[in-house]
N, C-alpha and C positions, 0 to 999 in steps of 0.2 A: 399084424398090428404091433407084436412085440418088437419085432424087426422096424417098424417105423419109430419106434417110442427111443429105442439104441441109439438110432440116427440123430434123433432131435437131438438126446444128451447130449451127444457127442460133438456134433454142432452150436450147440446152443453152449459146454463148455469151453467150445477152442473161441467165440466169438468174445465171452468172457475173461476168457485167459489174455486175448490181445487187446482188448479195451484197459482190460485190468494195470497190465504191463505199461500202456499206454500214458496211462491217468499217474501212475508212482511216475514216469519217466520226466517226462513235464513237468510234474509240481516239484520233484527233488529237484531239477534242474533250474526252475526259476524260484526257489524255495534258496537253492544256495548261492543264487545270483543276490538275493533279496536282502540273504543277512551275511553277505560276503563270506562265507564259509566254503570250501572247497569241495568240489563234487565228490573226488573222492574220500572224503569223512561223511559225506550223506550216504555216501554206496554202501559203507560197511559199517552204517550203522542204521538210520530210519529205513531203507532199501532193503538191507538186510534182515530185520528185525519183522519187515510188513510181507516179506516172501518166505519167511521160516514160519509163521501160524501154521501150513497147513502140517508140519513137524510135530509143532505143539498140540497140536487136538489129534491125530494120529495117536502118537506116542501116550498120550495122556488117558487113553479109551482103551490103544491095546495093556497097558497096565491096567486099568480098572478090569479089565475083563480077567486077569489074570494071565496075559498072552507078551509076557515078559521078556520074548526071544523075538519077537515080532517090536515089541517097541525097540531094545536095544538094533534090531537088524535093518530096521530103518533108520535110524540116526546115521549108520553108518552105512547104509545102502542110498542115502541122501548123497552125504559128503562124498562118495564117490562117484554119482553120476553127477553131481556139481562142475565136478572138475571135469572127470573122463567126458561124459556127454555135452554137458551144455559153453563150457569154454571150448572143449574141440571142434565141438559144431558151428559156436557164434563166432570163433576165430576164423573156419574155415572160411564162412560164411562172408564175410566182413574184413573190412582191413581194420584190426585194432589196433588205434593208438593209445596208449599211455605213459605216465609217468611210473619207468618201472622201478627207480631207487625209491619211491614213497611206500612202495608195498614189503620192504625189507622187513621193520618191524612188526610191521603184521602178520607177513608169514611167519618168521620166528616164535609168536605169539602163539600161532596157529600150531605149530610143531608142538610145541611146549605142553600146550594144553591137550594134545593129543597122546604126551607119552606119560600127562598127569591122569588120561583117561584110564589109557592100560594099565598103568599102576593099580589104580579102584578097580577093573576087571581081574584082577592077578586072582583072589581070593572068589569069584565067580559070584560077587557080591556088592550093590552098590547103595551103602546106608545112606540113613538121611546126614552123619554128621558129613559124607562125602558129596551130596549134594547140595547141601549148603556152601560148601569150600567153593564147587564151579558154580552156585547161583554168586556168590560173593564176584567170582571170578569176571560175570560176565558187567556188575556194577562195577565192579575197578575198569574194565576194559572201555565204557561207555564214557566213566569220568574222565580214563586217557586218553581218551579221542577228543572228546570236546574238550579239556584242558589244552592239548595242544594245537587245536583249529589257531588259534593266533598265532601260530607260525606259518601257519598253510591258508591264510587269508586271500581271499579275491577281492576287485575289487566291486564292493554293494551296485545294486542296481535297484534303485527307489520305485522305479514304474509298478513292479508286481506285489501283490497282496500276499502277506504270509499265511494270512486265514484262510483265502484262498485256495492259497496252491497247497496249505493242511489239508483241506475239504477233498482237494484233487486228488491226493493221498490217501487221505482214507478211504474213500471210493474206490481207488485202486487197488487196497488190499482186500477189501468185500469184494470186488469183483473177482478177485484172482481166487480167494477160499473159495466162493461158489463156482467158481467155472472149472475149479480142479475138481472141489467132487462130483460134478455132474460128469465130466470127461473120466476120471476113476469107476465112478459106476456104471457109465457105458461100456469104460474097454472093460471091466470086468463079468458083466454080463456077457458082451463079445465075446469073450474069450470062453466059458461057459458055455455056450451053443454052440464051441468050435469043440467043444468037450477037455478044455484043458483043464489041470489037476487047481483045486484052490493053492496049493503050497506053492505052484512054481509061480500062479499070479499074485500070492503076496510076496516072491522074492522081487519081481521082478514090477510090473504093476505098478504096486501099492509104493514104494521107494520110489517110481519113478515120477506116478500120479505126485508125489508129494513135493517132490523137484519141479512142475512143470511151472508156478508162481516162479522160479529162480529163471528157468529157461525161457519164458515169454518175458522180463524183465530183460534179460540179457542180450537175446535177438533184438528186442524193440530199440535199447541200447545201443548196440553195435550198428543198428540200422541208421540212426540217430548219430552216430560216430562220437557218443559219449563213454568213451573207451574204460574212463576212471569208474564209473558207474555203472558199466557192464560188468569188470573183474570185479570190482570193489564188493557188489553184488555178491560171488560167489562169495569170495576170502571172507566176509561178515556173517554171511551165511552160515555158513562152516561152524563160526566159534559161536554163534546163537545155537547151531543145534546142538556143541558139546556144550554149553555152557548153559543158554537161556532158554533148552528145552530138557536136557536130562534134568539139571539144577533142581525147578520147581517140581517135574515130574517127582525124581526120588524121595522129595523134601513130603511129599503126599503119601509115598509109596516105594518104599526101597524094591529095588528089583533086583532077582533072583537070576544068574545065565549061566550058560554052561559054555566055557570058555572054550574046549575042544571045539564046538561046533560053527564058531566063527571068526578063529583064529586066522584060516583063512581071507575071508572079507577084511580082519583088521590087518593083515599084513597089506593087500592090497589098499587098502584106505591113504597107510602111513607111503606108499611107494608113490599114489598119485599126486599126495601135500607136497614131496618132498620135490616132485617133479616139478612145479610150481616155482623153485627156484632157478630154474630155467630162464625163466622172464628176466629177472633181475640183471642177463647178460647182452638182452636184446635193446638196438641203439630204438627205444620208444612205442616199435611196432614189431607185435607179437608175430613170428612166423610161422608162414604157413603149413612149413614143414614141420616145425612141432605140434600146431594143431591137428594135423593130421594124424602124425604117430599119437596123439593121447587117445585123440576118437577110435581110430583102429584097438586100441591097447582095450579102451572100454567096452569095444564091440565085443573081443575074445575072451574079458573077464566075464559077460556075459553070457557068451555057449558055453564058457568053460562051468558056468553053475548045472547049466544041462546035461554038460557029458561028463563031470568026475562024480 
């Protein structure tokens, strides 16, 4: 019976998860047809912003409980399977096209705020006046996106409802929260009756379970051949979880880490961002051969948790 109950979860979140993905893909897509606004300013920001909740409510429970290595080790066990698994995969996967000088300042943004994060880790400490700086950070980032869409304009497309494809939206992010944690709490029961340790399935798991709203957005995406929307996806994702999930977290709750112990993870974090500028030399369409090396690169950072 309990073996039956796993299965529904499990199913009953990937049906979730792809409706979820489904419903955001659609409505931001005819959402940015509607108010001539360019796909990729919807990808890394409404897209991004409706696939980081499950970040947000993670992170925000493991601090209440006092499990302040576990919220900091997900933020950044997110942003690297963002990159490593779900672009390597979606790119494998898919032929990605994009527009890849539009994602310069984004990346750079992303850099930036990542070595304003280690700075706040230096002291193995992250107050509230330094969560307000990245909650600040991530309203400066949202006003410079939409400030500059009138450069990046398409043009309007009157047929579609904007309430609508909201509606479509927001649907799509309820789906995708509930069908992660049902798929989270399958594989970790699974795992549980396979007798693994709790510790290696909240390294691995619980980071991953929280990524899979980015990876059913980005596949459905790629499948979709809305390339800006797939990446755009991740790169926004990225700066909502340094930004618009530590930010309010700390501003609640200053957290306490111990920087030795994931020094590790954040060097690999900063190696996968930086890889990202890779893109920036490809003529449109992301190659194959670098999706491939990223996914292998994330497979190995993966054993390599199990064997050092």
């Amino acid at each position: 019976m309990e073996s039956f109950i796993i299965f529904i979860s499990l199913l009953s979140g990937m049906t979730l998860l792809y409706l979820g993905g489904d419903f955001i893909v659609s409505g931001s897509t005819r959402l940015a047809k509607k108010l001539g606004i360019s796909k990729l300013v919807i990808g890394l920001t409404i897209v991004a912003f409706g696939t980081s909740l499950p970040e947000l409510v993670v992170t925000l429970v493991a601090t209440y409980s006092g499990s302040d290595e576990i919220a900091i080790g997900n933020i950044i066990g997110s942003n690297i399977a963002n990159i490593g698994l779900i672009i390597g995969l979606t790119c494998t996967i898919f032929n990605i096209s994009i527009s890849s000088k539009a994602f310069k300042n984004d990346l750079n943004i992303m850099i930036f705020v990542s070595f304003i994060f280690l700075l706040f880790l230096y002291d193995s400490f992250l107050s509230r006046i330094e969560g307000i700086i990245l909650f600040l950070g991530i309203i400066f980032y949202l006003i410079y996106k939409f400030f500059i869409m009138n450069e990046e304009k398409s043009s309007k497309d009157e047929s579609f409802s904007s309430l609508k494809n909201l509606i479509l939206i927001l649907f799509g992010i309820i789906a995708l929260y509930f069908g992660s944690n049902l798929f989270v709490d399958g594989s970790i029961s699974l795992a549980k009756n396979f007798g693994i340790s709790e510790s290696i399935i909240g390294i691995t798991i619980v980071s991953y379970g929280t990524s899979l709203p980015e990876l059913a957005t980005s596949l459905i995406a790629g499948f979709k051949k809305e390339g800006d929307i797939s990446i755009g996806n991740i790169i926004g994702s990225n700066l909502f979880n340094l930004m618009g999930v530590l930010g309010p977290v700390t501003i609640i709750s200053p957290i306490v880490v111990i920087l030795d112990e994931i020094l590790y993870e954040l060097v690999v974090m900063f190696l996968f961002s930086f890889s990202l500028y890779l893109i920036l030399f490809m003529k449109n369409k992301i190659s194959k051969n670098y999706s491939i090396f990223i996914l292998i690169s994330y497979i190995i950072f993966i054993i390599s948790l199990f064997v050092v």
